[in-house]
Phi, psi and omega in degrees: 000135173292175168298119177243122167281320153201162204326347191263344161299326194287298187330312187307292188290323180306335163329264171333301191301288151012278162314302181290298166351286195300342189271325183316326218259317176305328175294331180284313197273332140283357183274145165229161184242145180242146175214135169243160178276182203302323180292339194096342196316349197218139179227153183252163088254140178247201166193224209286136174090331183089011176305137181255123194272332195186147184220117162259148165218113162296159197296323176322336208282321173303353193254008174274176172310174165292301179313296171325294186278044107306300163278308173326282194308286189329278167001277182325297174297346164276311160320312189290320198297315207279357163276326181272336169268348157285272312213294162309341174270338180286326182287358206213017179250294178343297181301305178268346177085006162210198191248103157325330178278348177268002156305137191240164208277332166315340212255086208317138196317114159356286229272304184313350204241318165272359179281313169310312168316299188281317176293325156310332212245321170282307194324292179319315183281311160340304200295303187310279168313000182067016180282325168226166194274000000 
């Protein structure tokens, strides 16, 4: 968070933060993550969620085992999810202060800890201006 000096410094980051808040959700839902598996035989796309956006499966794939185009399928969709959860933590770390996908459940909530942040940072300037007691 920058230094905020005074109420025209904070409007400037609530702004922003703001701003960014509304951009988040359309920026998570165009990103997609692509992963092919080790042989190549299988391509993925994920979206928001791990969600599968898309399954290629090349004609070589049919001729492995079930066990095989399996781990092949896995493989792929794993790469795309883990690809698509890097691709979310860059969009969403600005915003929130930390990488979500590296949040542990212990850990108190992001957004709640900089929303506290910034009402301290008015609360300070306020006091600083006589404005409150």
């Amino acid at each position: 968070m920058p230094e905020i000096r005074d109420l025209g410094d904070l409007a400037e980051y609530a702004h922003r933060q703001v701003a960014q808040v509304q951009r988040m959700p359309g920026d998570l839902a165009a990103e997609a993550g692509e992963g092919r598996s080790p042989r190549g035989y299988v391509h993925a796309r994920t979206g928001p969620g791990g969600a599968l956006r898309d399954l290629h499966i090349e004609e070589p794939a049919l001729h492995l085992s079930a066990h095989e185009l399996a781990a092949e399928v896995t493989a792929a969709i794993t790469a795309a999810q883990r690809r698509y959860a890097a691709r979310a933590d860059q969009i969403m770390e600005p915003v929130l202060g930390v990488r979500p996908s590296e949040r542990t459940p212990d850990e108190p909530d992001a957004g709640v800890s900089r929303l506290d942040a910034l009402a301290e940072d008015l609360d300070r300037i306020a006091r600083r201006r006589g404005l409150i007691d």
